[in-house]
PLY file of the C-alpha trace (Angstrom):
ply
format ascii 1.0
element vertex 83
property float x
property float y
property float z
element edge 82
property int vertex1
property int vertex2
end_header
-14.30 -3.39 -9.07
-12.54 -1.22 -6.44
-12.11 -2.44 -2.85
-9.88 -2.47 -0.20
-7.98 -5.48 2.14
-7.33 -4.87 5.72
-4.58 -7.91 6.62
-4.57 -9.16 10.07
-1.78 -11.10 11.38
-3.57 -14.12 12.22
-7.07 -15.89 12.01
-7.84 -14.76 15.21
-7.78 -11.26 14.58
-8.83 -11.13 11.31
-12.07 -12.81 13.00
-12.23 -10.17 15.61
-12.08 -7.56 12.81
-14.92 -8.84 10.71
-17.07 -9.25 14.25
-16.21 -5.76 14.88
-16.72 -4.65 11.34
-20.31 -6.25 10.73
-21.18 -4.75 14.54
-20.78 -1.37 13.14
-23.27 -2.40 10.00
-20.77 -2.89 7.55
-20.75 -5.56 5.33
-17.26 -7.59 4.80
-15.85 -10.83 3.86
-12.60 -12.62 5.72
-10.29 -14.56 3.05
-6.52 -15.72 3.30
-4.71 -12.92 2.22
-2.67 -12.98 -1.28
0.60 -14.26 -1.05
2.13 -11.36 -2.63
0.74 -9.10 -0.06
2.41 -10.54 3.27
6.05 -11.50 4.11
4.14 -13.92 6.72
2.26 -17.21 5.53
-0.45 -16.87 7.76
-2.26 -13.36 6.93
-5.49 -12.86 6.70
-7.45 -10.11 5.13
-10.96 -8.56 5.32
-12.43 -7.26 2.39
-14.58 -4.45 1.79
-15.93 -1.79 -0.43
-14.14 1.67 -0.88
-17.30 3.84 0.69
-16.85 1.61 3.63
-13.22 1.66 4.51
-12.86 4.79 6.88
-16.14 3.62 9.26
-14.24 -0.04 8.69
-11.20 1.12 10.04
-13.02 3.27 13.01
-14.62 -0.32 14.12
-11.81 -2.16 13.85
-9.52 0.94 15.60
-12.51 1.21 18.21
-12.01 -2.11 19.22
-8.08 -2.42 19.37
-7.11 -4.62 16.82
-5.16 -2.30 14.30
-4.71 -3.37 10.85
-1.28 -4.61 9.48
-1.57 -2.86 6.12
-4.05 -1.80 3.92
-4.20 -2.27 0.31
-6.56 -0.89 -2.22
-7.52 -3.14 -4.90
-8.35 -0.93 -8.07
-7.50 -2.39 -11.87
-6.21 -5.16 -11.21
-3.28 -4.56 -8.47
-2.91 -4.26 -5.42
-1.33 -0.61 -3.49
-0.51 0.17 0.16
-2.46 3.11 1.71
-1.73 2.66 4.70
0.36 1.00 6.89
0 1
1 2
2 3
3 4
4 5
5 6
6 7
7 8
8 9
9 10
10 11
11 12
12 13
13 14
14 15
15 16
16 17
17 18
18 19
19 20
20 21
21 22
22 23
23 24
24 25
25 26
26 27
27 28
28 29
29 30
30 31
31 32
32 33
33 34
34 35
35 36
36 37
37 38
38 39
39 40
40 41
41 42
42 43
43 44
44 45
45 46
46 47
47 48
48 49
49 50
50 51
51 52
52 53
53 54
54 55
55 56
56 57
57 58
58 59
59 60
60 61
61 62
62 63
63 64
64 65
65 66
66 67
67 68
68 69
69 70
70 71
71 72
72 73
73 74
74 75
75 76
76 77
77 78
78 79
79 80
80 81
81 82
């Protein structure tokens, strides 16, 4: 199934995203991110579903705490979208 990881650059924010992401409705999940997608050992990344990514992002923009990178997870890899 198709979804999409926003990686934070610590617990802390990756917490702060998911608060601000399930204020705005949105279901999400947080998760240490996959060690293939961060140069750093201690990413994080919040997880959710493709029709939810742009009103995602607008929560987590809204409440300062801009995304590292963004990958989309879609047959069994992971791709940058946005950085």
């Amino acid at each position: 199934m198709e979804h999409y990881l926003i990686l934070a650059r610590s617990v802390t924010y990756a917490q702060r995203m998911q608060r601000s992401i399930n204020r705005a409705g949105i279901r999400c999940q947080m998760f240490r991110a996959p060690r293939d997608l961060s140069d750093s050992g201690c990413a994080y990344a919040i997880k959710v579903e493709s029709v939810d990514l742009a009103n995602a992002l607008r929560a987590v923009y809204g409440a300062a705490l801009g995304p590292v990178q963004v990958f989309l997870y879609q047959n069994g890899t992971y791709r940058e979208v946005r950085g």
